[in-house]
C-alpha positions as a printed Julia matrix, in Angstrom:
615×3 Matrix{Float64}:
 -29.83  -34.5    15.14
 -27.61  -36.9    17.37
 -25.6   -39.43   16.2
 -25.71  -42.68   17.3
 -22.67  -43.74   20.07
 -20.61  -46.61   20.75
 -19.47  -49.45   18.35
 -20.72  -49.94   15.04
 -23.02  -53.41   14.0
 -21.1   -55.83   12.89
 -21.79  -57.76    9.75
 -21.42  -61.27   10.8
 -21.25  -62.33    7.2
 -18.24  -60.45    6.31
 -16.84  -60.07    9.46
 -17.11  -56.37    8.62
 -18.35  -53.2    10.66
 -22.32  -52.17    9.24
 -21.63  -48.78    8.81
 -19.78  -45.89    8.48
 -15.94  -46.73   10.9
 -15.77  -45.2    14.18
 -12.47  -44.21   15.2
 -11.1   -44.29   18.49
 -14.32  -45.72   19.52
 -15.19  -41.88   19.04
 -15.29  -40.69   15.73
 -17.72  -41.75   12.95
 -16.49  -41.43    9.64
 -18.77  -39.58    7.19
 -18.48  -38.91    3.19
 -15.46  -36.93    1.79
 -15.82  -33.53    1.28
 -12.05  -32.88    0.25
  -9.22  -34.38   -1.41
  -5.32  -32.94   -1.2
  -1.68  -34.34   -2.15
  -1.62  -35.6     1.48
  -5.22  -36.38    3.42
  -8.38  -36.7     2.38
 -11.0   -34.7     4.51
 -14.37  -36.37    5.67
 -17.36  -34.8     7.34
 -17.51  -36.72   11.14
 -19.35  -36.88   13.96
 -17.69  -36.76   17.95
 -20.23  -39.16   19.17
 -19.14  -38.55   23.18
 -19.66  -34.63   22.7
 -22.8   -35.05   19.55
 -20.85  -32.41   17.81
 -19.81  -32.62   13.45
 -16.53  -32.44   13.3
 -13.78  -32.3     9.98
 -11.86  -35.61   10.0
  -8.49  -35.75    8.17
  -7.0   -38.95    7.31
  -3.58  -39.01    6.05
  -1.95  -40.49    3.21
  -0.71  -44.35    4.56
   2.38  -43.89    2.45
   3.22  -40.61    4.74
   1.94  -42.65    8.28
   4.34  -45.61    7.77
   7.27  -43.47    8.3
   8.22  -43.52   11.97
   9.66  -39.68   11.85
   6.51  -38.09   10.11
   3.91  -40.21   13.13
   6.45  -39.16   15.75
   6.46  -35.18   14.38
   2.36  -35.38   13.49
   1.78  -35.69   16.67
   3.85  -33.02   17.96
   2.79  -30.71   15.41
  -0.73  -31.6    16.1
  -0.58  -30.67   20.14
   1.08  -27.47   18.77
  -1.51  -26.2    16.38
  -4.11  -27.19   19.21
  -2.52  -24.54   21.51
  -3.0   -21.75   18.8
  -6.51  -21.31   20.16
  -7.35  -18.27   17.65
 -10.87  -17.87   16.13
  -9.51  -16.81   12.99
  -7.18  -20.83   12.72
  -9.01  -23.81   11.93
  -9.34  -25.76   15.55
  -7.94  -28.79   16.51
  -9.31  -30.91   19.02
  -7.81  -34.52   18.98
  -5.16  -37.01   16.81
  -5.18  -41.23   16.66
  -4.32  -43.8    14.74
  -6.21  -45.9    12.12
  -5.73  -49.96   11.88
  -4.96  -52.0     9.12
  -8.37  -52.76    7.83
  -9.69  -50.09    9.7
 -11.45  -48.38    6.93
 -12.54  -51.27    5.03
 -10.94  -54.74    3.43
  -6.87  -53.75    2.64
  -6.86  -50.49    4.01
  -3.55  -49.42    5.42
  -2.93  -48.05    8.59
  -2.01  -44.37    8.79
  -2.84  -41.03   11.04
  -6.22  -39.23   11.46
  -7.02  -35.66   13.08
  -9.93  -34.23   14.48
 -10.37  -30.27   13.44
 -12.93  -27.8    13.54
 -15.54  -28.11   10.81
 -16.13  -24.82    9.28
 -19.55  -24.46    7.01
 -18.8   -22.39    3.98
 -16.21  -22.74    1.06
 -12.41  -22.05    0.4
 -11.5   -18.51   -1.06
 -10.45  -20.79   -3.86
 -14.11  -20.68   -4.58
 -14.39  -17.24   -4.1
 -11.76  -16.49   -6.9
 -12.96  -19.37   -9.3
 -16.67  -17.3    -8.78
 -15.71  -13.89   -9.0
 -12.47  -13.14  -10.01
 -10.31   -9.89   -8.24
 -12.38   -9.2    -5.21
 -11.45   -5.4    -5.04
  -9.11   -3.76   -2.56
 -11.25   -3.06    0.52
 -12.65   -7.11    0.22
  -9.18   -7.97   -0.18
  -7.79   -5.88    3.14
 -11.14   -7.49    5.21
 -10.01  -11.07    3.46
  -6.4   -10.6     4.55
  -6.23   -9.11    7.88
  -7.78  -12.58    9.81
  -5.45  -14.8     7.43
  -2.12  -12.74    8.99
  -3.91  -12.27   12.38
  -4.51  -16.15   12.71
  -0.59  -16.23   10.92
   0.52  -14.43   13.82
  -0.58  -15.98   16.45
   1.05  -19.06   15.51
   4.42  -17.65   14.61
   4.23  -16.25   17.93
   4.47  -19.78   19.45
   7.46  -20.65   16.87
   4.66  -22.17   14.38
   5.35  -21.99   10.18
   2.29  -22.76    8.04
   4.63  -23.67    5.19
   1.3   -23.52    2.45
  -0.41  -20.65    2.99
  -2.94  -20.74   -0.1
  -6.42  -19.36   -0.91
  -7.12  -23.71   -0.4
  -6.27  -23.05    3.15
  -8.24  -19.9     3.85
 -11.64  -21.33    4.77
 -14.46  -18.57    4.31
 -17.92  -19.11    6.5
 -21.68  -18.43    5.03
 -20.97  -15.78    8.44
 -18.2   -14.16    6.6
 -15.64  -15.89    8.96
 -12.27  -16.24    7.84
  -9.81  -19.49    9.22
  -6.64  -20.55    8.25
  -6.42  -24.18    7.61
  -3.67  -27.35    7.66
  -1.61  -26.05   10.16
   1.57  -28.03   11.02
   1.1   -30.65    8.41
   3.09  -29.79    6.1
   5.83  -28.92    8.61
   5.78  -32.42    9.84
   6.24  -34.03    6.79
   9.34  -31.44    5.99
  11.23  -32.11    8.77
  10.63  -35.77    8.99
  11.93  -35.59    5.32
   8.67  -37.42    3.71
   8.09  -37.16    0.26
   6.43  -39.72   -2.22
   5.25  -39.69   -5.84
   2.38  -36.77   -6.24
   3.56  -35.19   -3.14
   4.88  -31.71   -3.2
   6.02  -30.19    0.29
   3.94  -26.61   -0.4
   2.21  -25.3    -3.77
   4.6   -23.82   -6.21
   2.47  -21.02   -7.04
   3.05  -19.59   -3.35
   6.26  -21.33   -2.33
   8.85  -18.57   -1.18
  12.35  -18.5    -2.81
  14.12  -20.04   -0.02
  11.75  -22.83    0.59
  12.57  -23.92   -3.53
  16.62  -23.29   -3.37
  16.98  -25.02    0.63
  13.91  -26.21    1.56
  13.83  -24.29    4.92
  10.75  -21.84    6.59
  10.47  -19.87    8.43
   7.88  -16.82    9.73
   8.64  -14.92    6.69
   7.71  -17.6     4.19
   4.5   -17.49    5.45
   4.5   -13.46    4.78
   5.77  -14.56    1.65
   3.09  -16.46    0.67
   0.56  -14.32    2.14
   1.68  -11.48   -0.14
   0.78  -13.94   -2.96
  -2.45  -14.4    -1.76
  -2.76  -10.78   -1.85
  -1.69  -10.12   -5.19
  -4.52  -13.12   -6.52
  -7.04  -11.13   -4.37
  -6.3    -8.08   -6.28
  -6.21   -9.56   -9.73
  -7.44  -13.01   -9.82
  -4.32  -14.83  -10.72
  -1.13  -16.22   -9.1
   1.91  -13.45  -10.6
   3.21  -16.69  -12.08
   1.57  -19.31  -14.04
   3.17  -22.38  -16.47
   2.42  -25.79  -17.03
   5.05  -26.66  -16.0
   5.82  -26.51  -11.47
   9.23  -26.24  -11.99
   8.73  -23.12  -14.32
   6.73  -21.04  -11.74
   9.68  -22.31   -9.1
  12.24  -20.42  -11.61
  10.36  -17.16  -11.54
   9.77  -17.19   -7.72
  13.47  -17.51   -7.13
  15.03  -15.33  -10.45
  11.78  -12.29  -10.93
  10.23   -9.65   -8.69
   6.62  -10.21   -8.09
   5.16   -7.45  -10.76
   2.92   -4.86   -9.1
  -0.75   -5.66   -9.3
  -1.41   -2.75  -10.78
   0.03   -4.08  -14.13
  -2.82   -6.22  -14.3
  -5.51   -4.02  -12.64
  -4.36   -0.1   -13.42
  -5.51    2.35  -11.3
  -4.29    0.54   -7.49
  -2.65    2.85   -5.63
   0.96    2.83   -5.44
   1.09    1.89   -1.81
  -0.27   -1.16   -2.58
   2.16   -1.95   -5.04
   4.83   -1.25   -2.45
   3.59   -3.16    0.09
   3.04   -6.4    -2.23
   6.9    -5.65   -3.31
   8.08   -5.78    0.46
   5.81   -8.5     1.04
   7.53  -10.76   -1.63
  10.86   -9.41   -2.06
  12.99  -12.16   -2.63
  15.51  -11.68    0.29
  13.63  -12.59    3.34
  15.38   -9.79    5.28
  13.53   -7.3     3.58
  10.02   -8.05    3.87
   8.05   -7.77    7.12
   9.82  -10.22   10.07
   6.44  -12.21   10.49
   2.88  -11.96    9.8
   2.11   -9.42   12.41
   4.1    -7.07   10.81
   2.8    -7.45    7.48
  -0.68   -7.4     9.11
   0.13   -3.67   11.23
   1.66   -2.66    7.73
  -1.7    -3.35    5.58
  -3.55   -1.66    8.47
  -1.88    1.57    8.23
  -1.88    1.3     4.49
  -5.67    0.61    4.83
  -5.87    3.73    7.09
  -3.92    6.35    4.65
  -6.06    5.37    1.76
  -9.36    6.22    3.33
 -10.38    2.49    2.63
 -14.23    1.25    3.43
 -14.73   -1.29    5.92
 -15.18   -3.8     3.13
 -17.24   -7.17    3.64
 -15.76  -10.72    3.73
 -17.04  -12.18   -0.18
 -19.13  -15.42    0.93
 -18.11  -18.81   -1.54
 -20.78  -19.48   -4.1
 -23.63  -21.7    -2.85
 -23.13  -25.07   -4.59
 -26.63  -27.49   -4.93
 -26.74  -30.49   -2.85
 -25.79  -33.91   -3.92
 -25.59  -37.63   -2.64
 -22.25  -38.33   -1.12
 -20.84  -41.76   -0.86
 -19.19  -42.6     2.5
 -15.53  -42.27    2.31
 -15.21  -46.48    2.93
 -15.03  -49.65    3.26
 -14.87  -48.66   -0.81
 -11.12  -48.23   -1.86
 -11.05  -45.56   -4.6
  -8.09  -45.94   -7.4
  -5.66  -43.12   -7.19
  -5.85  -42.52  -11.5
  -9.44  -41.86  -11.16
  -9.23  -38.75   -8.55
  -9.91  -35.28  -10.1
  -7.4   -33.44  -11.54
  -5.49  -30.86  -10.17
  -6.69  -27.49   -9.86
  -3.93  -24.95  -11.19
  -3.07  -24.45   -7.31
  -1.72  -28.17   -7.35
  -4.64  -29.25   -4.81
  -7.0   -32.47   -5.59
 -10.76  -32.22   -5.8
 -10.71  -29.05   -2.72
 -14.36  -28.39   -1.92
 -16.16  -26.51    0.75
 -16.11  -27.87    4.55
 -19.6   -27.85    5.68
 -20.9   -27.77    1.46
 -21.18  -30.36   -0.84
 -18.49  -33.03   -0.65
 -16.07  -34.29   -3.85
 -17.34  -37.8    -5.08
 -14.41  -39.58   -6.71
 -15.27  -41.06   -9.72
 -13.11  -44.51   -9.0
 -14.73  -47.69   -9.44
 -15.78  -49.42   -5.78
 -14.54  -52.39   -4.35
 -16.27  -54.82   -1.84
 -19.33  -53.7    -1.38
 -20.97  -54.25    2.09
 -24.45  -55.56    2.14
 -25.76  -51.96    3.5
 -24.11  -50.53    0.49
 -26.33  -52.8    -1.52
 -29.27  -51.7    -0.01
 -28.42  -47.88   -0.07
 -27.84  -48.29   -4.54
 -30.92  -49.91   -4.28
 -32.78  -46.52   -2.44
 -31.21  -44.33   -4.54
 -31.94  -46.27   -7.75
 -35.53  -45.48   -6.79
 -34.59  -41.94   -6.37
 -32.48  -41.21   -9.41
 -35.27  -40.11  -11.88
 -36.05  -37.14   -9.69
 -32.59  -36.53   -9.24
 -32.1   -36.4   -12.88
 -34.26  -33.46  -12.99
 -33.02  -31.8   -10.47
 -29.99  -31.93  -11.95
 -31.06  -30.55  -15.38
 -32.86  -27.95  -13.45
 -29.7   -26.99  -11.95
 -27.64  -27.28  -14.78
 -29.99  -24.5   -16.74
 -29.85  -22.17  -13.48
 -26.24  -22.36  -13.69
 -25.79  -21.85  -17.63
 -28.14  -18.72  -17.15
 -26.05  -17.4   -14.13
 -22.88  -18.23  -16.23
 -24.07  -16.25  -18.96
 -25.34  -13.66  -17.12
 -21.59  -13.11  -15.51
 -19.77  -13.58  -18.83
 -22.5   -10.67  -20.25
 -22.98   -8.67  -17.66
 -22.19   -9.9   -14.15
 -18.58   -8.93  -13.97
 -19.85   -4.92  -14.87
 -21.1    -2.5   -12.98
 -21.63    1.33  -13.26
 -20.7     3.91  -11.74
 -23.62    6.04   -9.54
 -24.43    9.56   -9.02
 -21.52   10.96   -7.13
 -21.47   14.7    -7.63
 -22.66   16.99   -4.66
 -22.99   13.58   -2.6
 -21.02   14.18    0.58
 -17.95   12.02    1.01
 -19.0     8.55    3.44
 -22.13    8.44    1.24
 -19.68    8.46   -2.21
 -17.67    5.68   -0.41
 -20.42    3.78    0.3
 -22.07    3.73   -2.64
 -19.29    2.47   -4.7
 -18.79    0.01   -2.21
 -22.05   -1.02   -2.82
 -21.5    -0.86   -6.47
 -18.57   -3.59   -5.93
 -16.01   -0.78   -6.57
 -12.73    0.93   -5.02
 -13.06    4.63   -4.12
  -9.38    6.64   -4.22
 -10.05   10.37   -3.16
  -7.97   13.19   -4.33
  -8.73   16.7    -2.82
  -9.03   20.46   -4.3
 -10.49   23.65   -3.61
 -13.98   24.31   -5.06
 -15.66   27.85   -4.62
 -19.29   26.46   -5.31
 -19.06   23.24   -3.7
 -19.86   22.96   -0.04
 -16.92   21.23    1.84
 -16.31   17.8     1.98
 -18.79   16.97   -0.63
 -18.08   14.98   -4.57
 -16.72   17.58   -7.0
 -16.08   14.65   -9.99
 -15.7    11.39   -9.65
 -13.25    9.97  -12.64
 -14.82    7.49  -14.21
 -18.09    9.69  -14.92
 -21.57    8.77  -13.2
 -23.43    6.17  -16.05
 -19.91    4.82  -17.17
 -19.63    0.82  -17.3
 -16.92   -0.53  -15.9
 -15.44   -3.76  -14.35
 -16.56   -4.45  -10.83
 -13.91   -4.25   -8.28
 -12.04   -1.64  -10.65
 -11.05    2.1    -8.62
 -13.02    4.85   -9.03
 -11.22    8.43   -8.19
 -13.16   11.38   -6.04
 -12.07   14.66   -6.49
 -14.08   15.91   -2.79
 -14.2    19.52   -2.32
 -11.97   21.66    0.33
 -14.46   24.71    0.33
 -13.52   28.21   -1.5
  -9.72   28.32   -1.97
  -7.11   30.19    0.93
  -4.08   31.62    0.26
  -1.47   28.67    1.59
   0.58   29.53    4.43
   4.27   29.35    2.54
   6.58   29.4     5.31
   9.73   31.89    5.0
  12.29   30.9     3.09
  10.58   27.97    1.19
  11.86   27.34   -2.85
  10.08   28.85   -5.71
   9.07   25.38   -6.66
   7.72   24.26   -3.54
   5.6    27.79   -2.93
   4.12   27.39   -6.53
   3.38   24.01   -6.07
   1.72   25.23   -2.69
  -0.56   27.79   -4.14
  -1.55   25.77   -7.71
  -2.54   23.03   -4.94
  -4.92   25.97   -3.46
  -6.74   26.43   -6.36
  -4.98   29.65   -7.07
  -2.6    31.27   -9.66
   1.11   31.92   -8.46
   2.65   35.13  -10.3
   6.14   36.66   -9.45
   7.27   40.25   -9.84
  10.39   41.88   -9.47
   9.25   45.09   -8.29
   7.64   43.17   -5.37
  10.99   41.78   -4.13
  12.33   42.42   -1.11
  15.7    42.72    0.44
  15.85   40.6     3.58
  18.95   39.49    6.24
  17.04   36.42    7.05
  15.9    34.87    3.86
  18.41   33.64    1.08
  18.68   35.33   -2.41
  15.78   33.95   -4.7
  14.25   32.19   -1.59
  10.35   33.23   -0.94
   9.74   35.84    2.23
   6.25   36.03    2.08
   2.44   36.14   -0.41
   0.62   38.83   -1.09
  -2.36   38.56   -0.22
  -0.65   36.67    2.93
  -1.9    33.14    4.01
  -5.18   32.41    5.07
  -6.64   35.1     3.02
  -9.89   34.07    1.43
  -9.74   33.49   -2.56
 -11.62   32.95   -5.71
 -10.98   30.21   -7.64
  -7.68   31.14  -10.18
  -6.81   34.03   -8.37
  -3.44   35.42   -8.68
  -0.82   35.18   -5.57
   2.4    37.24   -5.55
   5.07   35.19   -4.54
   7.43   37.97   -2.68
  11.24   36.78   -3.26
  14.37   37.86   -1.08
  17.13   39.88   -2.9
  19.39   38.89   -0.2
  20.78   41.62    2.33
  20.15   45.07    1.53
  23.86   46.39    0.67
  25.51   49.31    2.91
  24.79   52.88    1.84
  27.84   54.44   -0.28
  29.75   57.02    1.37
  29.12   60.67    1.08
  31.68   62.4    -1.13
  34.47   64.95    0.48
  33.62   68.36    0.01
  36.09   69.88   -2.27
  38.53   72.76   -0.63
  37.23   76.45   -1.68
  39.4    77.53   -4.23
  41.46   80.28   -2.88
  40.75   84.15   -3.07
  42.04   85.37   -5.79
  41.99   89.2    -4.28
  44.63   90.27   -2.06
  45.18   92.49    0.54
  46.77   95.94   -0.63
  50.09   96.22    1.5
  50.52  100.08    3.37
  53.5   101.8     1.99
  52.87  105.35    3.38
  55.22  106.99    4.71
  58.24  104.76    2.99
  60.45  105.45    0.38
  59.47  105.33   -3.04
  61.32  102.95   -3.89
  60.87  100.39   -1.1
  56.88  101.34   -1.46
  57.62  100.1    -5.62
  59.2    96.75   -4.48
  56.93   95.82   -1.62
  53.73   96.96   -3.53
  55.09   94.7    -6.54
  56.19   91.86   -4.49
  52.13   91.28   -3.49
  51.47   91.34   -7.21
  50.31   94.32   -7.77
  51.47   96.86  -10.73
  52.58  100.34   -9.61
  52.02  103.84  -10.84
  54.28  106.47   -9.17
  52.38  110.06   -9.07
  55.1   112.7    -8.47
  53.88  116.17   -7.13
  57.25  117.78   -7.97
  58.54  116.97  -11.3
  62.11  117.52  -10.24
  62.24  114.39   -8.32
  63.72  111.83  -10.18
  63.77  108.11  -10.16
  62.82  106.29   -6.25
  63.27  109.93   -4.7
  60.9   110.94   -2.12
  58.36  109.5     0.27
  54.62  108.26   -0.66
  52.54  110.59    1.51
  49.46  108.62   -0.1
  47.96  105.42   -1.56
  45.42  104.13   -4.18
  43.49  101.81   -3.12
  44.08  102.49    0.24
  45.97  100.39    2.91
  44.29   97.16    3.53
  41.44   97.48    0.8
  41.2    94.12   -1.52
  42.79   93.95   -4.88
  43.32   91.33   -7.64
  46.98   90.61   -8.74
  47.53   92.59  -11.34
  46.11   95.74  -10.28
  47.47   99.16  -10.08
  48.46  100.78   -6.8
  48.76  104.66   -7.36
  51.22  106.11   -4.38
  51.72  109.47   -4.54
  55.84  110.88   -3.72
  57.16  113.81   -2.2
């Protein structure tokens, strides 16, 4: 339906515009549908282009200052250059009059954004709670995509918060309210109930100096992540100044404190997100946002889906003036220090303050709805019944799930269905000699078992019958064993299987037996072959000991000598002589040996007798 265009009536009674204020001649003003420390948010209409637009009007107490209008604007043209589909647009900035809005109304600023249907992710956690680790990844990828391309053009957010992340019925994610707060920190604004960022998410640096830059935003987006993941901020007081303490004195705790079973690289990543030196976590949001891609892509992670805010039931609105609303009677502040935060596009936030000045049309619109409020009243009790009996259906049994049939089911199918099932798959692998490859071996919790949804359920997915692990040469004891228990197989060791080997050190594995790639059963045993080092050199042969010498000599020839040079050679070679005398009248060494016994060159031992006959 079109709006009307040009000027509004004017009520010649009061001298007042009949109907809703159109700004810039362009803009009509519609009801509120959100309330912060700074602006209050109305639905619009661009009555040149017949389009519904988001109109912000900002706090007069912030316009009056000269620096903040002069750096609004700026900041405005900036954030209208980002031109991303995941950041809230922004299509034009002006000026509101004194009086503008109704009788003693100030002037101040307005801009013209994008109106997004939908809700906040602040409704998404007030509905649900953690979202679950693939939700969370598809939640936080646009957020530091959108991030990036405005640090890219030298843009800080400053208050990145799940307030700011706007969520479509489409699943669309935008990032909201940005330059705003930049403005008002470098013109130096600040008045009673304003705080330049929400505590809960502020980044160390922006408590102890005040100053931004790329990686507070990564900062803050890592706190987003962690309330994703487990439903609350890391810290929480009553008191703001508390939760600034811990943001500038404690690590962020891992997530997995509050929801066990999150892998580890998750907790990393949230640590390096929010570490509180800025040089150590990721230089702007792209990084952050390549960093929980790859993170996304070692876990195996589903392609999760965007969790849509809760569908609130509709309501009258009141149209945001000429009625002048007193500040005490706004709603209180939500525990992320916004006001009264509703869904763009949903139903608006009617303050509860008591109106001023009526205008005669306002008369006659109390007096419609009088006639309308009896059916509104049951409506109302209607809806209050549904919601009781969807409250107690969450509180019973709306926050649990159960695990389904996993076992045998091949592996995309497994993920699937716990995505389905509102639950985080982690896989583990192992060898399995009766189930087919890549198919559910266990799943840890067991099919049937109740749990809470969004909590991580582990798949132990089949490698096929078990191999013999190819242990390269020289690999530790520690690592081989590991190696082969991994395989689904026994490691032994044996001494009478080691080897001696130049190329291997001492203790140091050479080889299996069976050798790798050899098919298995489950448990089997593999020899793990160790080096003894290099064989040692052979040890020398011995000498051969020297032949003892003869003990026989040869018998010297004496024939023909005297007797009694025969007696002294025969006894110089050892031998013992026996003279045999033919004629008895020779006496003494008379005569000559005409004969020997043994004979001339015969052997003999020392000792022996030599007979020589004498004539």
């Amino acid at each position: 339906m079109s709006a009307p265009s040009g000027p509004a009536p004017v009520d010649r009674a009061s001298g007042m515009q009949d109907g809703p204020p159109l700004l810039d001649g362009r803009y009509r003003l519609g009801p509120v549908i959100a309330r912060g420390g700074m602006s209050t948010v109305h639905h619009g209409t661009d009555t040149r282009l017949d389009r519904a637009v988001a109109i912000k009007v900002m706090d007069p107490t912030m316009a009056a200052d000269p620096a903040f209008r002069s750096r609004f604007g700026r900041e405005a043209r900036l954030a209208a250059r980002i031109g991303h589909p995941a950041v809230v647009g922004v299509y034009d900035q002006g000026a509101v009059r004194a009086g503008e809005l109704g009788p003693g109304t100030e002037a101040t600023l307005f801009l013209v954004m994008e109106l997004v249907p939908g809700g906040t992710l602040r409704d998404v956690l007030r509905a649900r709670g953690p979202v679950g680790l693939p939700a969370a990844v598809r939640v936080l990828d646009p957020v530091l995509d959108g991030l990036a391309a405005a640090h890219r053009l030298g843009m800080v957010h400053r208050d990145v918060k799940p307030e700011n992340v706007l969520i479509a019925p489409s699943g669309e994610v935008k990032v909201a309210d940005f330059g705003l707060l930049t403005a008002a920190a470098e013109a130096g604004v600040s008045h009673a109930g304003m705080i330049l960022g929400t505590m809960a998410y502020l980044s160390p640096e922006q408590v102890t100096t005040g100053r931004a830059d790329a990686r507070s935003d990564v900062y803050a987006a890592g706190i987003v992540l962690y309330e994703l993941l487990t439903g609350v901020p890391p810290y929480q007081a009553d008191n703001p100044l508390s939760v600034a303490y811990r943001h500038v004195n404690d690590d962020v705790p891992p997530p997995s404190d509050r929801v066990p079973g999150l892998p580890p690289e998750i907790d990393a990543m949230v640590a390096r997100a929010t570490d509180r030196d800025p040089e150590r976590r990721p230089a702007d949001a792209n990084g952050f946002r390549a960093e929980l891609a790859a993170v996304a892509s070692r876990l195996g992670l589903p392609a999760g889906s965007v969790p849509r805010p809760p569908v609130a039931p509709d309501r009258d609105t009141v149209p945001a003036s000429p009625r002048r609303v007193h500040p005490s009677d706004g709603a209180a502040a939500g525990p992320s220090g916004t006001r009264a935060v509703t869904a763009l596009g949903g139903p608006p936030v009617v303050p509860t303050g008591e109106p001023e000045g009526l205008t005669r049309s306002e008369l006659r619109g109390a007096r419609q709805r009088g006639r309308r409020v009896f059916a509104l009243w049951l409506v109302v009790l209607l809806l209050v019944g549904l919601l009781a009996g969807a409250g107690a259906w969450w509180v019973g049994s709306g926050r649990w799930t159960t695990v389904p049939q996993l076992a045998g089911v091949d592996r995309a199918r497994a993920t699937a269905l716990l995505t389905e099932a509102d639950l985080t798959p982690s896989v583990t692998e192992r060898a399995d000699d009766a189930a087919a490859p890549d198919t559910v071996v266990a799943g840890d919790p067991q099919t049937g078992t109740r749990i809470l949804r969004g909590s991580t359920v582990t798949l132990t997915i089949s490698t096929g019958p078990p191999r013999v692990p190819d242990v390269l040469a020289g690999s530790p004891v520690a690592v081989a064993e590991d190696m082969v228990k991994r395989s689904g197989l026994t490691p032994v060791r044996s001494n009478a299987a080691d080897v001696y080997s130049d190329a291997v050190p001492q203790g140091a594995v050479v080889r299996t037996d069976p050798p790798s790639g050899t098919a298995a059963k489950a448990g089997d045993a593999v020899t793990l072959v160790l080096s003894r080092g290099p064989e040692p050199a052979p040890a020398p042969a011995p000498a051969p000991e020297p032949e003892p010498a003869s003990a026989s000599a040869s018998v010297p020839f004496v024939v023909g000598k005297k007797a009694d040079d025969a007696v002294d050679e025969l006894k110089a070679a050892g031998f013992d002589v026996e003279v045999d005398r033919s004629f008895p009248f020779l006496r003494g060494r008379e005569g000559t040996v005409v004969s020997q016994d043994p004979r001339p060159g015969e052997d003999a031992e020392p000792g022996d007798t030599v007979t020589v006959k004498v004539l």
